[in-house]
N, C-alpha and C positions, 0 to 999 in steps of 0.2 A: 439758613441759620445765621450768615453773616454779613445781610444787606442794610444793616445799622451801621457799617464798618467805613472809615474811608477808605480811599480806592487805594492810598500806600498801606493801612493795613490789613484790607482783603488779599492784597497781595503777598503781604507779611505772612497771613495765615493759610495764605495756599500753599506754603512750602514747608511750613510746622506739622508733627507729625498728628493724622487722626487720635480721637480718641477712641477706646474701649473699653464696656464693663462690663463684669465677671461676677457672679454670686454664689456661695457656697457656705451651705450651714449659715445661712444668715448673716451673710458677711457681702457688704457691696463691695468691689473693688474697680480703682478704675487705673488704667492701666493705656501705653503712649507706646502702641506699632510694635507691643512686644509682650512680652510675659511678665515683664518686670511688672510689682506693683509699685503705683507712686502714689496711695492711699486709698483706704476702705471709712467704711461705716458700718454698725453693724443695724441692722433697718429696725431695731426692738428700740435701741438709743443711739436716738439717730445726732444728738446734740454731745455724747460724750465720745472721749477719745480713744479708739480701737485700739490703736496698733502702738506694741509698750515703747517702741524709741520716742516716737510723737509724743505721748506721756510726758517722756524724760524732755523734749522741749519746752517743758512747762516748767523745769524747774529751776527757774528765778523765780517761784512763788516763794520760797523758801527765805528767799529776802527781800521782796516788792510783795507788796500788799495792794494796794490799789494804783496801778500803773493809768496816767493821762491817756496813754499812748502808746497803744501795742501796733506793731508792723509785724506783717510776716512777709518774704520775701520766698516766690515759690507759693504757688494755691494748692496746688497737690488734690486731698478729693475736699477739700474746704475743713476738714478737721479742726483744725488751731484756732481759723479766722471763726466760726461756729461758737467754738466753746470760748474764746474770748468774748464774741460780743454775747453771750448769754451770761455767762459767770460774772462780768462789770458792766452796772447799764450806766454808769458813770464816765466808762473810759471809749475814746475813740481808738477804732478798730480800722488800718487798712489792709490789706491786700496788694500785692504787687503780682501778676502773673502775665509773662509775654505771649504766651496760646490761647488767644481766643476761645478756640475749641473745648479747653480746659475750663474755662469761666460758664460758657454754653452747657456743660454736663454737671457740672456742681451746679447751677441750678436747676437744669432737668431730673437728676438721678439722685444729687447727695445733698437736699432742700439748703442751699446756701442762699441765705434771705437777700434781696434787693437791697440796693445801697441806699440808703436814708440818711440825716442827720447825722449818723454815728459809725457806720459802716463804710465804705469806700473798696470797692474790687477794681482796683485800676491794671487795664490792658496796655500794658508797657514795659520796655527792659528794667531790669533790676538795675542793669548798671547805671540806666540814669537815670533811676530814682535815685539811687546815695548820691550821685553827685549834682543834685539839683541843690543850689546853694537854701533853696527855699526851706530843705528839709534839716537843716543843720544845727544841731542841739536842741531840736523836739521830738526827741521820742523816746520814751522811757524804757523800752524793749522790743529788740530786734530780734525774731527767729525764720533761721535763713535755711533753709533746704531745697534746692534748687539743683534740679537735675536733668538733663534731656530724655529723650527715648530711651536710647542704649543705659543709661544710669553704672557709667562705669564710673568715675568720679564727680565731684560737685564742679557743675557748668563756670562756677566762680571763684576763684581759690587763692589768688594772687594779693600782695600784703597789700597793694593800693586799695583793693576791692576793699580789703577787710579796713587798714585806714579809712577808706569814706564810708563805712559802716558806723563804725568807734565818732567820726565827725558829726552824724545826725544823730547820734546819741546825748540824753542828757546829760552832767556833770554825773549822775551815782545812774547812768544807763549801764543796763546787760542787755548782751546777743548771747542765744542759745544757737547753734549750728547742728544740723545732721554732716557726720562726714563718712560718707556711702562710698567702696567703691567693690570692684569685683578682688576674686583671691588672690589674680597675679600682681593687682597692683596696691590692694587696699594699704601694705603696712604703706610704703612711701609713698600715696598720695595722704593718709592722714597725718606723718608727719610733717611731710610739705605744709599742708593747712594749717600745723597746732602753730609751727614753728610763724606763720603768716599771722596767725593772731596774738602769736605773742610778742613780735614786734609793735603791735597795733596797738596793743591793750595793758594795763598796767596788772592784770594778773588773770590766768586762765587755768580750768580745771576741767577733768571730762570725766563719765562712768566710763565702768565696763563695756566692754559691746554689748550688743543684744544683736538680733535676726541676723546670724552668721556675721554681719559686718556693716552694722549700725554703731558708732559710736557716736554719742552726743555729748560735746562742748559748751563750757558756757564762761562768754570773757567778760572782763570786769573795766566798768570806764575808771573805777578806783577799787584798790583793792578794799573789800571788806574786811570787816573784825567778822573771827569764825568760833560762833560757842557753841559746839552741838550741842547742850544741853535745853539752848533755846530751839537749835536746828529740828529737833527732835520734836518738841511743841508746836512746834511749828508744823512738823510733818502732819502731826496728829489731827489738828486744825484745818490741814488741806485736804486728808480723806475723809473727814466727817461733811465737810464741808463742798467737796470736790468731786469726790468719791477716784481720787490717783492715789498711787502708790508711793509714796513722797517718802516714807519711813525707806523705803529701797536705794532713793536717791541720796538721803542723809550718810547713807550703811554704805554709798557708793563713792559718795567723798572725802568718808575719813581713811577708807582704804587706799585711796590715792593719797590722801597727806601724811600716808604711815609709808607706804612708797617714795615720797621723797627724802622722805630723814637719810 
């Protein structure tokens, strides 16, 4: 599977954990030396997004419309990178995932297309992708869910990390984050995180949870002006068009800015 590999990352990937998939009701799922899922497909639509947190990393739609440059950081079962490169044939699309294994099974199982022109599935750490100076203020959105086997918290959490996120970001870039973690530690490793990106970032907001202890985050490289009244148009516009639940994520951040008052 992995004789394309150099010999430092054949050996990178002999120590990363196997992959696994699971299917049920129509539902792929792939899954890292454990039960956890760390993304599905559902095989009827195999190009739209399964699983409702994933959804919710989409929603910088809400204020980017045609992004040059989407990143995601973390392949998971290819979800994001999928529906981004289908939804803009306009925008370049990459990929950051350090398990090989991981990139080998999104294309065998969950059709995540060859890298072409406009695509890019780079086998490399995330940490240095941000900190490669090359990548720094081109990319119009960042979505980062990054997790190992165990998936007790996110693999990257520290404010540097999230600074040299915010630093590859355009002047009016968002990062979307999943902040995963188990029951004993989810509240304080998500406030660990929010409090990390809000050092980072000139303003940050998240939903509700969803799947027991998925909350999703989204920072701001400036803050924006917030009209739900456009928000709302807007949502309308991404489920006829998108076919996500965007009217939920609207409904989800004015309850947090009624929470702050």
């Amino acid at each position: 599977m992995n004789s394309h590999l150099t010999p430092y990352l054949q050996m990178q990937a002999d120590t990363l954990p196997e992959v696994t998939i699971s299917e049920h009701l129509g539902v792929r799922s792939l899954h890292l030396s454990s039960d956890a899922i760390q993304g599905s497909m559902r095989m009827a639509m195999p190009d739209q997004i399964e699983l409702e947190y994933v959804q919710q990393m989409m929603m910088w739609l809400l204020f980017r419309q045609e992004p040059r440059h989407v990143v995601q950081l973390g392949l998971g079962a290819a979800a994001l990178t999928k529906f981004c490169y289908r939804q803009f044939p306009r925008s370049r699309v990459t990929a950051v995932e350090l398990n090989p294994h991981v990139i080998h099974a999104c294309h065998q199982h969950f059709r995540l297309p060859d890298n072409d022109e406009r695509l890019q599935v780079l086998n490399m750490d995330a940490l240095d992708f941000v900190h490669d100076t090359a990548q720094q203020g081109s990319i119009d959105v960042m979505q980062v869910d990054l997790y190992d086997a165990a998936a007790e918290a996110p693999a990257l959490s520290s404010r540097a990390f999230y600074q040299a996120c915010a630093d590859c970001l355009t002047a009016e870039g968002i990062l979307t984050v999943n902040l995963f973690g188990n029951a004993q530690n989810y509240a304080a490793n998500c406030d660990a995180n929010l409090e990390a990106l809000q050092d980072a970032f000139d303003a940050v907001v998240w939903l509700p949870l969803v799947h027991d202890a998925n909350t999703v985050a989204m920072a701001f490289k400036q803050a924006p002006v917030v009209d739900f009244d456009v928000l709302y148009q807007r949502a309308t516009d991404i489920r006829l068009q998108m076919k996500l639940p965007a009217a939920k994520w609207v409904k989800g951040l004015k309850a947090w800015m009624l929470q702050q008052c």
